[in-house]
Residue frames as a rotation matrix with the C-alpha (Angstrom) as fourth column:
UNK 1
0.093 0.405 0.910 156.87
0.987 0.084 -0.138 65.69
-0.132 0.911 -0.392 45.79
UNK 2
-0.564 0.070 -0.823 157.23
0.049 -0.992 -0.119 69.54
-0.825 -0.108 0.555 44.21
UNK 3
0.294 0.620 0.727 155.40
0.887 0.106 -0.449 71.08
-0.355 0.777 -0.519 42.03
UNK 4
-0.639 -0.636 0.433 156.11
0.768 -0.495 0.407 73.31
-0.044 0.592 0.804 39.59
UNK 5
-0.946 0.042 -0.321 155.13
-0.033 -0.999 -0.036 77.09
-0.322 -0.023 0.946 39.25
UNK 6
-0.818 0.552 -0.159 152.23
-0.531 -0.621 0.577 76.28
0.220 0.557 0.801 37.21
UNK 7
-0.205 0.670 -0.714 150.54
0.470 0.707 0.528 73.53
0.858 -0.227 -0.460 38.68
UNK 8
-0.277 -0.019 -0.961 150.40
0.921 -0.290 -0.260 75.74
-0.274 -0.957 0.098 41.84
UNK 9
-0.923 0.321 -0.210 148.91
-0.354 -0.925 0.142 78.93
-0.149 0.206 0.967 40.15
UNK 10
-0.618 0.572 -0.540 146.70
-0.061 0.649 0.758 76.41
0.784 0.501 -0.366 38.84
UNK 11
-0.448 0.175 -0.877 145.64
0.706 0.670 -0.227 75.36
0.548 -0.721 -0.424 42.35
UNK 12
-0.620 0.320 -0.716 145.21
0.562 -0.455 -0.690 78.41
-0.547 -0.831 0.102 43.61
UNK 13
-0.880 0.462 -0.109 143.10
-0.451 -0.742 0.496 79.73
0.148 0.486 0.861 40.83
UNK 14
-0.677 0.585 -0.447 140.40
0.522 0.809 0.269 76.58
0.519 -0.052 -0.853 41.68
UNK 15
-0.107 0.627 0.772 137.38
-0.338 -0.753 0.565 77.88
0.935 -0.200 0.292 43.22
UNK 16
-0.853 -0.464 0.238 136.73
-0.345 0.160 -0.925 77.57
0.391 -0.872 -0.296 47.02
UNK 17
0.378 0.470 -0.798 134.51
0.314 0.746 0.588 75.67
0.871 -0.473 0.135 49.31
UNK 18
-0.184 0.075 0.980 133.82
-0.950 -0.270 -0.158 76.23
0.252 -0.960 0.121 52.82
UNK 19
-0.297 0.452 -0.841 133.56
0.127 0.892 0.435 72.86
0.946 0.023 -0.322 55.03
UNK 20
-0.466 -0.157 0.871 132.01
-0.859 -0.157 -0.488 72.61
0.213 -0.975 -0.062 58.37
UNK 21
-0.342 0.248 -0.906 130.73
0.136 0.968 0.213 69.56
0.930 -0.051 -0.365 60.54
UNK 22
-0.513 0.042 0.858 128.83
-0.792 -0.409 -0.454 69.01
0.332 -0.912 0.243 63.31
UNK 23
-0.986 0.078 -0.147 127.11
0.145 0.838 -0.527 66.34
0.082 -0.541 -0.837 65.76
UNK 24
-0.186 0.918 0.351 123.69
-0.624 -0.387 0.679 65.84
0.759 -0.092 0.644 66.40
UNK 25
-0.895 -0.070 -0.440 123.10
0.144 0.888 -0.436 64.38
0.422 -0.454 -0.785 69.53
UNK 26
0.166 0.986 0.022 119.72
0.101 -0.040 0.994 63.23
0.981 -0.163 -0.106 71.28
UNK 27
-0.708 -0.013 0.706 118.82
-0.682 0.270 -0.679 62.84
-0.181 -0.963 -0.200 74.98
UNK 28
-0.894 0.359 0.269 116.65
0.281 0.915 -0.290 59.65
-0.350 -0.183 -0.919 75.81
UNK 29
-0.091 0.988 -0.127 113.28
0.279 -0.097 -0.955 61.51
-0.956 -0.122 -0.267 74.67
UNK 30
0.241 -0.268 0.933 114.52
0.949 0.267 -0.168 62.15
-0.204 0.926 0.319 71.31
UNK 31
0.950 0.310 0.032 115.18
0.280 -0.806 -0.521 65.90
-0.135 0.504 -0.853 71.49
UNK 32
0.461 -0.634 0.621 118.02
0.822 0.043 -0.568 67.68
0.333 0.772 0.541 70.35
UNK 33
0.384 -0.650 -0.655 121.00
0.732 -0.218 0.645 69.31
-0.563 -0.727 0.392 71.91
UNK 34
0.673 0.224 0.705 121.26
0.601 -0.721 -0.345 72.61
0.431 0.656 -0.619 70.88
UNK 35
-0.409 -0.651 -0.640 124.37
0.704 -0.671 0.232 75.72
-0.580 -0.356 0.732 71.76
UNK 36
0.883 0.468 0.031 123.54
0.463 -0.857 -0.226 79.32
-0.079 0.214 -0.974 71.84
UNK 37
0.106 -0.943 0.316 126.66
0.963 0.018 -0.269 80.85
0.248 0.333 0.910 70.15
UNK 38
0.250 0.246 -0.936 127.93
0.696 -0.718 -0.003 84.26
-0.673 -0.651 -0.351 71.40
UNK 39
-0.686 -0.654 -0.319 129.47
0.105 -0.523 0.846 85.68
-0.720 0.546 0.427 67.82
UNK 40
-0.798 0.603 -0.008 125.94
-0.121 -0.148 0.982 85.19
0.591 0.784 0.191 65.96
UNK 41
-0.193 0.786 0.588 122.26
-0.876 0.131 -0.463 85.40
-0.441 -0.605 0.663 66.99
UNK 42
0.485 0.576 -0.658 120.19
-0.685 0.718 0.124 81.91
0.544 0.391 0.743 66.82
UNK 43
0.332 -0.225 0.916 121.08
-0.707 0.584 0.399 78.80
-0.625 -0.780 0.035 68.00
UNK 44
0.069 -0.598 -0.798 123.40
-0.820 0.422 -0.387 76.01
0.569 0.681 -0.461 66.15
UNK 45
0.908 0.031 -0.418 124.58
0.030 0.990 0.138 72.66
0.418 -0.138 0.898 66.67
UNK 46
0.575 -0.802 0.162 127.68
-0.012 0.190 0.982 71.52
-0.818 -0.566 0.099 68.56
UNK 47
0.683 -0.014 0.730 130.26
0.615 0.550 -0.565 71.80
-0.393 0.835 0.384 65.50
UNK 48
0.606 -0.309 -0.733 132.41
-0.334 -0.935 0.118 74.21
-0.722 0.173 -0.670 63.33
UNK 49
0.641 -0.282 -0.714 134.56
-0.768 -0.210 -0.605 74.61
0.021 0.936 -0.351 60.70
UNK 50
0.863 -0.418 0.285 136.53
0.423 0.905 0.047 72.01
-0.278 0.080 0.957 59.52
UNK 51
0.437 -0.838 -0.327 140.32
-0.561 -0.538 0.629 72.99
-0.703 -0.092 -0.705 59.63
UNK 52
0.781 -0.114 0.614 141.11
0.499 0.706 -0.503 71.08
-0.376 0.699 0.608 56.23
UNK 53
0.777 -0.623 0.091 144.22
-0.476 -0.676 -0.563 73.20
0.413 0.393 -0.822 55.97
UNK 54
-0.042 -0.504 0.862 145.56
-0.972 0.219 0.080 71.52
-0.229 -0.835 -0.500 58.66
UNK 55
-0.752 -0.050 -0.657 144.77
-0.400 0.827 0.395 68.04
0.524 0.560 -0.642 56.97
UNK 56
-0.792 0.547 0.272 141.91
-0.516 -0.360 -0.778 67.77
-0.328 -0.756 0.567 59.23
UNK 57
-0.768 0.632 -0.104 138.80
0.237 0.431 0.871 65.60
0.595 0.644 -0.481 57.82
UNK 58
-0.298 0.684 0.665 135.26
-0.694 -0.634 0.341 66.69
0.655 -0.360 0.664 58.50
UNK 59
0.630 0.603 -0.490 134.48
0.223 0.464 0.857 63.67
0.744 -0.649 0.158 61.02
UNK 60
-0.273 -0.881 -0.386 137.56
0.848 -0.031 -0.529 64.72
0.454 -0.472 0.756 62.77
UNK 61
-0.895 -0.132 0.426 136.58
0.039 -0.974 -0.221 68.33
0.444 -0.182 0.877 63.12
UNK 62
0.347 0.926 0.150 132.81
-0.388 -0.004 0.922 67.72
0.854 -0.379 0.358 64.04
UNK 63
0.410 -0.232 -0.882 134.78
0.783 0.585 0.210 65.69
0.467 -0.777 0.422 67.02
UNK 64
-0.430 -0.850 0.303 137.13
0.662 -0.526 -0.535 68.40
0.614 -0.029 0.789 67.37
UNK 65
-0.673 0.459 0.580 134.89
-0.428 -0.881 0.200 71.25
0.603 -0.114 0.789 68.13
UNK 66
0.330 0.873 -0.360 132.26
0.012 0.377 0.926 69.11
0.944 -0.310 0.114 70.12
UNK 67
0.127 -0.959 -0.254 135.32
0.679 0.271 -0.682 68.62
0.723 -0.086 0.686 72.28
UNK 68
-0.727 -0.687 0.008 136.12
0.672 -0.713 -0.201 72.05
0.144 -0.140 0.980 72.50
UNK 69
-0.225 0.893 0.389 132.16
-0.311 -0.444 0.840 73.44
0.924 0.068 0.377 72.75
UNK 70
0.318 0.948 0.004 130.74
-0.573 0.189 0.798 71.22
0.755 -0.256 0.603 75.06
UNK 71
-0.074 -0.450 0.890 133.62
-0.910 0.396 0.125 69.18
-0.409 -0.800 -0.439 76.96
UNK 72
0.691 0.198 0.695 132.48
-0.134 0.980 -0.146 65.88
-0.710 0.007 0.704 75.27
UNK 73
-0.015 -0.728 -0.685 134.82
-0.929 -0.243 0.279 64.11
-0.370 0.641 -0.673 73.67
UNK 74
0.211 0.735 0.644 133.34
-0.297 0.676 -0.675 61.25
-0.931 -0.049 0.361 72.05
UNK 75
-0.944 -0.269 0.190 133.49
0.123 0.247 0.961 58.95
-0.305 0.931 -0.200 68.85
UNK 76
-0.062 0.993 -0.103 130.77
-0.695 -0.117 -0.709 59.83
-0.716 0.027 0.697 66.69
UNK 77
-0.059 0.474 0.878 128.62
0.267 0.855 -0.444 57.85
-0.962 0.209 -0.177 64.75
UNK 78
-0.235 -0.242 0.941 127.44
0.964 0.067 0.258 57.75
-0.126 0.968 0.217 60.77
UNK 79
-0.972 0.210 -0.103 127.38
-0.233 -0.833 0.501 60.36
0.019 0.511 0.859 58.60
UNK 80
0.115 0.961 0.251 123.29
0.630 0.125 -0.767 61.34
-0.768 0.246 -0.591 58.15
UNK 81
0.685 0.455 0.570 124.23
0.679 -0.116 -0.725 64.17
-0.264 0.883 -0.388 55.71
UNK 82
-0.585 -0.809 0.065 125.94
0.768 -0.526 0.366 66.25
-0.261 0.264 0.928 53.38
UNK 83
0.430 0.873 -0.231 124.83
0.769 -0.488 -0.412 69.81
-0.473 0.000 -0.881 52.76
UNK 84
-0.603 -0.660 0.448 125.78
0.787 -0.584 0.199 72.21
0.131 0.473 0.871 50.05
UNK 85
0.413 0.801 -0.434 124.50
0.704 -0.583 -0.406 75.64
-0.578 -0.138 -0.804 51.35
UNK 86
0.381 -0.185 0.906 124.95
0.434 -0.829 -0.352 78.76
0.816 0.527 -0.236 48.99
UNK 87
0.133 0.275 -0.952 126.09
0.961 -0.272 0.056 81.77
-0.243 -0.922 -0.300 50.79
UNK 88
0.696 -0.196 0.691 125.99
0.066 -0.940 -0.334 85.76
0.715 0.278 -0.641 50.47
UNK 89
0.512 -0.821 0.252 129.12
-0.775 -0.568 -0.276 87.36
0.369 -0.054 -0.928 50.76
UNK 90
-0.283 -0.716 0.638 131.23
-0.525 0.673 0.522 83.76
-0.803 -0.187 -0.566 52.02
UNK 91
-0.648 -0.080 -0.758 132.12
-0.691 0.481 0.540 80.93
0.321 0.873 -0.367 49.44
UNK 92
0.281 0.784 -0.553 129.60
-0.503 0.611 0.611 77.89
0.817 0.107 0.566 49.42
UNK 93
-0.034 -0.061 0.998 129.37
-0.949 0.315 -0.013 75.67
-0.314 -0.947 -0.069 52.88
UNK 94
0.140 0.394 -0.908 129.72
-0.429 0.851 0.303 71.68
0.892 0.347 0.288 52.74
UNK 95
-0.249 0.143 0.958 128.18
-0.968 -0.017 -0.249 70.92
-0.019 -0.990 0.142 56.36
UNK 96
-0.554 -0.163 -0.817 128.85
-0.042 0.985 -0.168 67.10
0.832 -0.059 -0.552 57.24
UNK 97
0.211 0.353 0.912 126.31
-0.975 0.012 0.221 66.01
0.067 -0.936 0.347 60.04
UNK 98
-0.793 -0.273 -0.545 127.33
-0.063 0.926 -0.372 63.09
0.607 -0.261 -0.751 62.01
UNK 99
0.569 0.809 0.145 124.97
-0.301 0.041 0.953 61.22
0.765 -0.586 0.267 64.54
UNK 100
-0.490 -0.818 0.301 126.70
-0.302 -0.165 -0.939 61.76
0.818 -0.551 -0.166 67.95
UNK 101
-0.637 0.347 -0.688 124.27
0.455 0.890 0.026 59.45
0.622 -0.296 -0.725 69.52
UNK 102
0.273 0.842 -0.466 122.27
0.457 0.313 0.833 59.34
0.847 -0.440 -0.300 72.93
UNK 103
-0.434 -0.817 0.380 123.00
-0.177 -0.336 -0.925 61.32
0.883 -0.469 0.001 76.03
UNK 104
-0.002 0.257 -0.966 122.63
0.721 0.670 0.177 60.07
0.693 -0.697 -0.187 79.07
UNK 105
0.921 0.387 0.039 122.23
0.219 -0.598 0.771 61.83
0.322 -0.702 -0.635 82.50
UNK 106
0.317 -0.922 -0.224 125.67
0.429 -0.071 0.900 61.64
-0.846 -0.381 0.373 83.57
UNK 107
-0.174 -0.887 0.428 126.74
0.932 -0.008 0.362 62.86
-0.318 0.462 0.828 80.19
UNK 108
0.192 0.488 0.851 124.70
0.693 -0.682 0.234 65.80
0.695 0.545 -0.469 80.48
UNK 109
0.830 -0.136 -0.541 126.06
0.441 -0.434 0.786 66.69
-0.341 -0.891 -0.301 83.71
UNK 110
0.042 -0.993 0.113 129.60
0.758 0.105 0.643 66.76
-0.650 0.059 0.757 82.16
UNK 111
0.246 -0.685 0.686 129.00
0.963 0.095 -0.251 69.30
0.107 0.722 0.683 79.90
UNK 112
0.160 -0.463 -0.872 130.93
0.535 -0.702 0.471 72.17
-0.830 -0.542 0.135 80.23
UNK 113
0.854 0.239 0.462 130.17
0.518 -0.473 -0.713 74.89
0.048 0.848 -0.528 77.42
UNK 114
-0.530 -0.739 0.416 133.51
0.842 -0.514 0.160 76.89
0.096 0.435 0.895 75.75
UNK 115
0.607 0.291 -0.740 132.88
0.390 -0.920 -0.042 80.70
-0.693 -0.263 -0.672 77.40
UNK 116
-0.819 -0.181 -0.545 134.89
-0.272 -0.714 0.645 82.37
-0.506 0.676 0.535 74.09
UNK 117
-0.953 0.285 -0.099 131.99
-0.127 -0.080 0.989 81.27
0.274 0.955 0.113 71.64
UNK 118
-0.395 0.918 -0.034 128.94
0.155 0.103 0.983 80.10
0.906 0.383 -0.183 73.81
UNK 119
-0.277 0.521 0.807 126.06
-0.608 -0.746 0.272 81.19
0.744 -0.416 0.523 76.06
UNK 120
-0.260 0.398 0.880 124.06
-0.822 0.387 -0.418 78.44
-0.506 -0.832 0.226 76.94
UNK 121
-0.923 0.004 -0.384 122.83
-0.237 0.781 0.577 75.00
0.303 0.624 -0.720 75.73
UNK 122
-0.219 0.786 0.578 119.35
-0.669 0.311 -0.676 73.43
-0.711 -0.534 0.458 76.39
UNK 123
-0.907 -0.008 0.421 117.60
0.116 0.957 0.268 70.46
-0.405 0.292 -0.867 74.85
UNK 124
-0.471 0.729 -0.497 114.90
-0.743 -0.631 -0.222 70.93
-0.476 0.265 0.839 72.35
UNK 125
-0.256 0.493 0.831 111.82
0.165 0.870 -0.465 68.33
-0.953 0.018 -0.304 70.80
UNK 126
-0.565 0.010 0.825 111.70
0.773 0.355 0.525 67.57
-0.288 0.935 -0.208 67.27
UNK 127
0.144 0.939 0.313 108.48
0.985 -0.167 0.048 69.79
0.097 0.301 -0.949 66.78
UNK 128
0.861 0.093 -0.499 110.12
0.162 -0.982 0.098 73.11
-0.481 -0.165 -0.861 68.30
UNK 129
-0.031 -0.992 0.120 113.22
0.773 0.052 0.633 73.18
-0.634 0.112 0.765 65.83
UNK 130
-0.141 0.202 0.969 112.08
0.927 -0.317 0.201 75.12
0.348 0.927 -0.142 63.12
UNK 131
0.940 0.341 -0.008 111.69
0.312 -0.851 0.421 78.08
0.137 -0.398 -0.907 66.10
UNK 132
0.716 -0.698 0.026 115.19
-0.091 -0.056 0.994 77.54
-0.692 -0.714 -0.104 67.13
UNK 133
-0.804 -0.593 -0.050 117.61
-0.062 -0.001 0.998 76.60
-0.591 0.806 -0.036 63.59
UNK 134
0.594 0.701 -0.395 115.54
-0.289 -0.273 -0.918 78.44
-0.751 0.659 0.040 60.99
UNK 135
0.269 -0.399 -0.876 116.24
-0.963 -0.140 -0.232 77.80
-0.030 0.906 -0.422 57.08
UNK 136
-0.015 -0.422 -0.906 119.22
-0.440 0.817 -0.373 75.02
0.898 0.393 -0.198 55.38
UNK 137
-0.566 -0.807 -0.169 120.00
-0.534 0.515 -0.671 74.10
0.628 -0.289 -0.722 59.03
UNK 138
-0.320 0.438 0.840 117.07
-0.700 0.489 -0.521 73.12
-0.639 -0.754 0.151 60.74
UNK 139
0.806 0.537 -0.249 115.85
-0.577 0.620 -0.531 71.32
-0.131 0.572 0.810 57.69
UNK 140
-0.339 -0.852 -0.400 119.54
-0.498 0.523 -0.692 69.62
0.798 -0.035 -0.601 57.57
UNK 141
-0.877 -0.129 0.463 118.91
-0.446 0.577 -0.685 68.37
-0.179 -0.807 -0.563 61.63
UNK 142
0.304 0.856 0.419 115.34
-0.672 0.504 -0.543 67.17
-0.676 -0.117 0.728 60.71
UNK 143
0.334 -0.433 -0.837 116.85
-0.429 0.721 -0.544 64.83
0.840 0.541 0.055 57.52
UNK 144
-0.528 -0.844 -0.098 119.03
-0.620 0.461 -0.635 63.58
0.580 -0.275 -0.767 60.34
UNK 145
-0.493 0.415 0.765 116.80
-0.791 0.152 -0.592 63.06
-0.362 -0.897 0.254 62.45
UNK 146
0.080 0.941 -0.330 114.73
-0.946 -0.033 -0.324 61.14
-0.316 0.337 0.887 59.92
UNK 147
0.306 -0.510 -0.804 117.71
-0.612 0.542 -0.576 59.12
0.730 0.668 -0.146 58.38
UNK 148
-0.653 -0.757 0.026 118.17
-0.570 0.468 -0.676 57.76
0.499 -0.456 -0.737 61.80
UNK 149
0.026 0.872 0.489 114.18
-0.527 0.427 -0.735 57.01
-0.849 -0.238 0.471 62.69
UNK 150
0.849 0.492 -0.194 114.07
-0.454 0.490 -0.744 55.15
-0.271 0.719 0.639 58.85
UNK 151
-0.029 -0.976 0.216 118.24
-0.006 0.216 0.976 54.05
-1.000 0.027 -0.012 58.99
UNK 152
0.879 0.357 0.317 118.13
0.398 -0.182 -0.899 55.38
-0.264 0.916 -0.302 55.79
UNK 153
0.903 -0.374 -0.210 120.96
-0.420 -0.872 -0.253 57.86
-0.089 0.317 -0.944 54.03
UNK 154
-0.509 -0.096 -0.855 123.35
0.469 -0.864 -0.182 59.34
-0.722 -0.494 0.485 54.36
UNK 155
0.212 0.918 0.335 121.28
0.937 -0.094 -0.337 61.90
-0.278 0.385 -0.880 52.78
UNK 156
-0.728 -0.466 0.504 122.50
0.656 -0.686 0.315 64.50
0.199 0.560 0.804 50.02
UNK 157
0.703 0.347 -0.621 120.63
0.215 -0.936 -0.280 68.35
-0.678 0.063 -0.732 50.57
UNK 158
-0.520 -0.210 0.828 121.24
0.741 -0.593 0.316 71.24
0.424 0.778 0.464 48.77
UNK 159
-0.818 -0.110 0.565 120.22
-0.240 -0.827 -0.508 74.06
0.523 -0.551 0.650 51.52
UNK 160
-0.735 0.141 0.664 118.89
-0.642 0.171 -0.747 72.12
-0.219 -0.975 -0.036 53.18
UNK 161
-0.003 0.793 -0.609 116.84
-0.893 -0.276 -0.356 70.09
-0.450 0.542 0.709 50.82
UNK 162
-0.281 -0.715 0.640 117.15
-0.219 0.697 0.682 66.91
-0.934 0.052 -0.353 49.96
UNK 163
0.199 0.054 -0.979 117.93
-0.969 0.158 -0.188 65.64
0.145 0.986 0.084 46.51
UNK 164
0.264 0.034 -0.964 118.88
-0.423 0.902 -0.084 62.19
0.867 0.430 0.253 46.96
């Protein structure tokens, strides 16, 4: 297929969109598997950008990067939410969370954190998130968390907020 001169100015005059994805996975007590990146302060979810240049789709990339973070390479599970987050100084964020299930002892041995981007990893209980992924994202992993205790969603946010 080509396109012509103006459908391609066209295209690139569209506004942009950031996309990222990530996993949420549990350990048998329900808490939540958390990575201390080394390029920002705080703590984040297994995940990252979604390489949708590359033709990439956000359940792909939330695999991709889990992969490449943590060593696991796993199919994940449903979507729990979408999340449109504003941002200052970068274009808007649409952050797919998948549910990347249950880990088991043996699959916590295995994992083996990516030294270019992270510190350390540790497992955290529902009640201490809000210390650890302040703001759109901790209120994103608690929806998830919810949409999988009520098999509800997937569940629409707006920074973290849900709307429907």
């Amino acid at each position: 297929m080509t396109t012509s001169p103006d459908y391609a100015a066209y295209i690139a005059s569209l506004p942009r969109v950031l996309a990222g994805a990530a996993a949420l996975f549990r350990d048998g007590e329900g808490r939540v598997l958390l990575v201390e990146p080394n390029y920002r302060e705080g703590w984040a979810l297994p995940g990252g950008t979604v390489e949708s240049d590359d033709g990439e789709t956000p359940r792909q990339g939330a695999r991709r990067e889990t992969a490449e973070e943590i060593g696991l390479d796993r199919e994940l599970g449903r979507l729990l939410a979408v999340d449109w987050v504003h941002g200052t100084g970068r274009p808007p964020l649409v952050a797919y969370l998948y549910d990347g299930g249950v880990l088991g002892e043996d699959d916590l041995k295995a994992i083996r954190l990516q030294e270019e981007e992270l510190l350390s990893w540790r497992l955290v209980p529902r009640e201490d998130l809000a210390e650890y992924l302040p703001g759109a994202l901790g209120r994103r992993v608690l929806t998830g968390l919810d949409v999988l205790a009520d098999g509800s969603g997937p569940a629409e946010l707006e920074n973290g907020h849900r709307v429907a």
